[in-house]
SERO-78288 format. One line per field, with one value per residue (C-alpha): residue number from 1; x, y, z. Coordinates in Angstrom, 2 decimals. Layout:
# residues N
num = c(NUM;...)
u = c(X;...)
v = c(Y;...)
w = c(Z;...)
END
This chain:
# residues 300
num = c(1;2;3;4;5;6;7;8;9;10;11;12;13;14;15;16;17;18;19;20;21;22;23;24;25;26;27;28;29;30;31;32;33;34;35;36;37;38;39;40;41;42;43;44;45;46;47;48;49;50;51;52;53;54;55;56;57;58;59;60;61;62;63;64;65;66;67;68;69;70;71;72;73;74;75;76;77;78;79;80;81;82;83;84;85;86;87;88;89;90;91;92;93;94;95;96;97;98;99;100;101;102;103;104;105;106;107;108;109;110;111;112;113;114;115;116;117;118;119;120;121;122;123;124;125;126;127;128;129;130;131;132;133;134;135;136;137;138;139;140;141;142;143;144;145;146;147;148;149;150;151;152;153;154;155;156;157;158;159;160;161;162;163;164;165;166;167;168;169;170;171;172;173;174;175;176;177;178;179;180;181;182;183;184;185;186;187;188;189;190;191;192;193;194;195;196;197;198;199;200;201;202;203;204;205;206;207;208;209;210;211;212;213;214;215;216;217;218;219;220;221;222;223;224;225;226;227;228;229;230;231;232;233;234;235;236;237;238;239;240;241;242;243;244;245;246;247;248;249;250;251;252;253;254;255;256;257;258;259;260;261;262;263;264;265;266;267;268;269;270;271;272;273;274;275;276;277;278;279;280;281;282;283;284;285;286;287;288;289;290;291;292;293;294;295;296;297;298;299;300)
u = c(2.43;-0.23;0.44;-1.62;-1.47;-2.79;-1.44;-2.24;0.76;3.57;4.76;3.31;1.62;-2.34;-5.25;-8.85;-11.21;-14.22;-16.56;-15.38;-13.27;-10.03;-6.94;-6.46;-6.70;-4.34;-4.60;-3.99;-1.05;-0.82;2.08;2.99;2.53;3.10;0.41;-2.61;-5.93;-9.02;-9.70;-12.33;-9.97;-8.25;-8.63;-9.35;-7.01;-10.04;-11.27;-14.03;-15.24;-15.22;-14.34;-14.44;-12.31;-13.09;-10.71;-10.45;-11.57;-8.97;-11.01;-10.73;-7.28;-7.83;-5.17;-3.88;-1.14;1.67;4.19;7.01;6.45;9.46;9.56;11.09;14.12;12.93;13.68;14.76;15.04;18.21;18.29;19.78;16.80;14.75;17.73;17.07;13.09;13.79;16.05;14.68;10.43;9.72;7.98;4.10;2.06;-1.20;-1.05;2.03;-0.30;-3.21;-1.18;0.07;-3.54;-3.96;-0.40;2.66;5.48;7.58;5.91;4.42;8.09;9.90;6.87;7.10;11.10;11.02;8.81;10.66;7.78;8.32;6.23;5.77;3.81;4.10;1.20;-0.85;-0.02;0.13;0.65;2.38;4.81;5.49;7.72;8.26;11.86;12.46;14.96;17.82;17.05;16.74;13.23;10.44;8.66;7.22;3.20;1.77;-1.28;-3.34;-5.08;-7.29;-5.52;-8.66;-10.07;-7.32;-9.50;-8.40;-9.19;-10.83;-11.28;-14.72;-15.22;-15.18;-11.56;-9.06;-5.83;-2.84;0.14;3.76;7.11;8.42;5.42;6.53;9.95;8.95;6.54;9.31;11.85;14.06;13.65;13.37;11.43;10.69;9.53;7.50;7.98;6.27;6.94;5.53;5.32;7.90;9.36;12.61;11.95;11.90;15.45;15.16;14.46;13.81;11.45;8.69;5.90;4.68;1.07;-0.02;-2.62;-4.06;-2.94;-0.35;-1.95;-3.23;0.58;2.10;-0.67;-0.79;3.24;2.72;-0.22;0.97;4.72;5.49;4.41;6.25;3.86;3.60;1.24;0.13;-0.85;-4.36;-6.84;-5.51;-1.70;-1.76;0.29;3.23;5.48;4.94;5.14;8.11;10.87;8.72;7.47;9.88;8.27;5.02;2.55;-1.16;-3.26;-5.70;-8.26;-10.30;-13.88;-15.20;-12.67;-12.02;-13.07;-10.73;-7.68;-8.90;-8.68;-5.85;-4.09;-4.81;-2.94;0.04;-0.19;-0.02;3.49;5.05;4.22;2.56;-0.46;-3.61;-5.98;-7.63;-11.31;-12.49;-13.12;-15.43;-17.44;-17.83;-20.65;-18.49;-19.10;-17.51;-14.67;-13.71;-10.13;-8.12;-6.44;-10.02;-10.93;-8.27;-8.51;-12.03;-11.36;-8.22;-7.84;-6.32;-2.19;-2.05;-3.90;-1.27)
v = c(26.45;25.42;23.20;20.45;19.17;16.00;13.46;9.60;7.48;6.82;3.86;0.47;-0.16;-1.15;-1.36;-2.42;-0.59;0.31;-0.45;-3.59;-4.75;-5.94;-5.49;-2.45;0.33;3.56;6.03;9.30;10.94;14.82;16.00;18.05;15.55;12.04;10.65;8.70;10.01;8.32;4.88;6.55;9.00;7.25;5.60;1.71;0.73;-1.29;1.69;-0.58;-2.96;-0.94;3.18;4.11;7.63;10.03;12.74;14.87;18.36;21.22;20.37;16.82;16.63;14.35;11.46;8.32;5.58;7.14;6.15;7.84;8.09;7.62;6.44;3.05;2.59;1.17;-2.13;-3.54;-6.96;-7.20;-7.39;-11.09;-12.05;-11.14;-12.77;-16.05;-16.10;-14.98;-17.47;-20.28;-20.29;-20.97;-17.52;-19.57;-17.72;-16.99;-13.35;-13.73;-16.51;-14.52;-12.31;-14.90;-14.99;-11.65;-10.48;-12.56;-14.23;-11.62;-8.57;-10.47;-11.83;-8.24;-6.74;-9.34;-8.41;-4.78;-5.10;-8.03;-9.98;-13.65;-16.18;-17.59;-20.81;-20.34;-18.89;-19.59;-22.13;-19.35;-16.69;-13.70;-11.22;-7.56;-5.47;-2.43;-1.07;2.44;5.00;3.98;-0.20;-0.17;-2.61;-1.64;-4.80;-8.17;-7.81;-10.88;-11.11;-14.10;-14.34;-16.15;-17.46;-17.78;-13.95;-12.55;-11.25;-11.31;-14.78;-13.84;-16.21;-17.85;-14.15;-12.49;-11.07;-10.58;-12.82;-10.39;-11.16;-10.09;-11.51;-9.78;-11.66;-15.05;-14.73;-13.49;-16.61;-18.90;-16.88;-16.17;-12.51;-11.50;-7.95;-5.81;-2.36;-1.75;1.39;1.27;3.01;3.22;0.20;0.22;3.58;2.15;2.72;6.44;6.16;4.90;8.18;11.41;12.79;10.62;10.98;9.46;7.80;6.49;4.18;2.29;-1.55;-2.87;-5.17;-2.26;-0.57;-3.91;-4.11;-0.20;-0.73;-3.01;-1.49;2.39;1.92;5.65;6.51;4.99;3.32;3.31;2.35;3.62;-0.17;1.23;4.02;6.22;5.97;9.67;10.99;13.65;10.55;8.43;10.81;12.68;10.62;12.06;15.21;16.70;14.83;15.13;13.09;11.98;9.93;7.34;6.74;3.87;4.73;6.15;7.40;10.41;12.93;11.65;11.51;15.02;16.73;15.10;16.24;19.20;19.20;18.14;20.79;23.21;21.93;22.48;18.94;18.79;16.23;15.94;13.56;12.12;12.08;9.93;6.64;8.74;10.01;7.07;4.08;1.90;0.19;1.49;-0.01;-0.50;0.67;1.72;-1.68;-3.09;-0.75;-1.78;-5.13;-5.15;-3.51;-5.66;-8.85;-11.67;-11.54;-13.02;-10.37;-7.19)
w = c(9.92;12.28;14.63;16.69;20.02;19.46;16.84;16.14;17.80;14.89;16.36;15.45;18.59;18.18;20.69;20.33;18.11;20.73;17.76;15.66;18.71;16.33;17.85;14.47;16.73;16.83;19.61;19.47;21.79;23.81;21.92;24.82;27.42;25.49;26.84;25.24;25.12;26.23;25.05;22.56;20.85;17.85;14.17;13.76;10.28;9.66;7.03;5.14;7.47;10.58;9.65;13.21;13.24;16.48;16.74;19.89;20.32;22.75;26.13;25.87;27.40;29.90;29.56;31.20;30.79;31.04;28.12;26.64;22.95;20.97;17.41;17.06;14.57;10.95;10.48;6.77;4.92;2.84;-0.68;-0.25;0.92;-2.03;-4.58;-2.74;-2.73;-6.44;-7.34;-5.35;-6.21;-10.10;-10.28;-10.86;-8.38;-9.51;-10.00;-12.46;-14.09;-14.18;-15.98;-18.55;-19.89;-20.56;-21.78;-23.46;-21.20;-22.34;-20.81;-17.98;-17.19;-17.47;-15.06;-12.19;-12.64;-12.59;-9.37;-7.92;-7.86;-6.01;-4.74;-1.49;-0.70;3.10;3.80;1.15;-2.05;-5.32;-3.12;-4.57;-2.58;-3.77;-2.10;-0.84;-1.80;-1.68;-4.07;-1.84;-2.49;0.98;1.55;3.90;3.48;1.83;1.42;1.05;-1.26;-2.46;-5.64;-8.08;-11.26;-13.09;-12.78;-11.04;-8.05;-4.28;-2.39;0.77;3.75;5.36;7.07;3.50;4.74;1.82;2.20;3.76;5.62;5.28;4.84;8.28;10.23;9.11;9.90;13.17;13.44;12.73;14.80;12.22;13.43;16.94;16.05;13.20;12.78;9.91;8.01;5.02;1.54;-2.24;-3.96;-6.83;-5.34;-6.42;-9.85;-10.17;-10.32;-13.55;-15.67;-13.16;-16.19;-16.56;-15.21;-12.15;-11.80;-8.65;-8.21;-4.50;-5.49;-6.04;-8.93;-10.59;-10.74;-12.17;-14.88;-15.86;-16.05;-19.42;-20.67;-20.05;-20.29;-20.59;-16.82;-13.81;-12.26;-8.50;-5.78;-2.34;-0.61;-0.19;-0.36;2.81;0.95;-0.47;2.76;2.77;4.65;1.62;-1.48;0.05;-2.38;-5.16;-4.39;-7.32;-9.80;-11.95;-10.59;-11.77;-9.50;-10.40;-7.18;-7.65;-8.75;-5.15;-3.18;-5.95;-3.50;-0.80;-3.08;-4.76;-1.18;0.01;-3.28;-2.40;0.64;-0.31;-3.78;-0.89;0.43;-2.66;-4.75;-8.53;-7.94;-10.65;-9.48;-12.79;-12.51;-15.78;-13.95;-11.50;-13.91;-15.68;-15.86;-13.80;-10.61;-7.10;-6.45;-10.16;-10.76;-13.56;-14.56;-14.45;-16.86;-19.44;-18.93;-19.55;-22.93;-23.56;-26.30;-26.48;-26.00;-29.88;-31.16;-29.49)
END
């Protein structure tokens, strides 16, 4: 196996992104040395708005502040915590409502349970919270997403920024935590516990995994938390299982050749490419699709 000498830093430590100047910025480290590169060497997380990605070739090996790279222990919420936001918000958020217009309360109330979906008016009033809980139940995290009721579309703020925040930040905020390492996994990971031989079909959102679940009941439906997801330190838990990936119309190639990759280290990935080939819009995804094609709950 080859190996590099230069890797981005693991830890959750950002910088500023020399072009869109956002504090989203990830350096990359001298393996040998654990030092940081020059300021220019690294990826911004930024992918859409900003895409700034310079990697460094073997004679730039010039590096400065001196650090000693260690990665930090992963923090976890308890399951406790998830009961109580469960059992104490009325489940209304305007996802889950959303939902309620295109399915019945049935299968919209057994999704948002099988993905522990809860609310959380904190940050934003409808706002709906999906987390991150791996095979072991241990969870990784609360992602905070905001969304129209009406057309169930991301809200987006007076820069045109979609609403994000996570559970971990506002306990931090409100010092109910004094730190927390993120260390994220699949959405609904916890789930292929449930039967080892179905299927597994991954998808980039999280919205898109919840509304495949009801209409494709006979996959386990999982998602990567966006479009750079398909990585060997996410898809490890599931590298024994079948797996068919659904990239949003667009990023096909991306997921095709990262698929690749990872078929390469011993995992059983086909990258669907219908949605690519078809009429629709970039950026369309798969749930779009079938809710676009989808009636009226009363006439299922």
């Amino acid at each position: 196996m080859k190996h590099y000498r230069y890797s981005l830093d693991k830890s959750s430590k950002k910088f500023i992104c020399p072009k869109c100047h956002k504090k989203t910025f990830v350096k990359f480290i001298d393996i040998e040395t654990e030092t940081y590169l020059q300021e220019e060497y690294g990826r911004c997380d930024r992918e859409t708005n900003c895409g700034y990605f310079n990697t460094p070739t073997s004679e730039h090996i010039n590096t400065f502040e001196k650090v000693t790279v260690s990665k930090p222990e992963t923090s976890y919420h308890g399951l406790e915590l998830v009961d109580k936001m469960y059992a104490e918000e009325p489940n209304s958020n305007n996802f889950t409502e959303f939902l309620k217009t295109k399915f019945t309360a049935e299968e919209v109330f057994t999704a948002m349970q099988k993905y522990f979906i809860t609310d959380s008016n904190e940050r934003w009033q409808g706002a709906t919270v999906f987390w991150q809980i791996d095979n072991l139940e241990k969870v990784h995290a609360g992602k905070i997403l905001h969304y129209n009721r009406q057309n169930g579309r991301r809200m987006k703020d007076e820069n045109n920024k979609s609403s994000i925040d996570w559970i971990h930040s506002l306990l931090k905020k409100n010092k109910s935590i004094p730190e927390f390492n993120l260390s994220q996994c699949l959405f609904g990971l916890h789930l292929i516990n449930e039967n080892k031989t179905k299927t597994v079909a991954l998808v980039e959102s999280e919205k898109t995994a919840v509304i495949m679940s009801i209409f494709k009941p006979n996959y386990t439906w999982l998602a990567t938390g966006s479009k750079s997801g398909l990585k060997y330190q996410f898809l490890k838990p599931i590298k024994d299982y079948r797996i068919i990936a659904f990239p949003d119309k667009g990023e096909y190639s991306d997921w095709f050749h990262m698929a690749e990759q990872l078929n390469k280290l011993g995992f059983k990935i086909t990258v669907n490419d219908w949605l690519e080939n078809s009429d629709y819009k970039t950026g369309t995804d798969i749930a779009d699709v079938n809710l676009k094609e989808y009636k009226e709950p009363q006439n299922r």
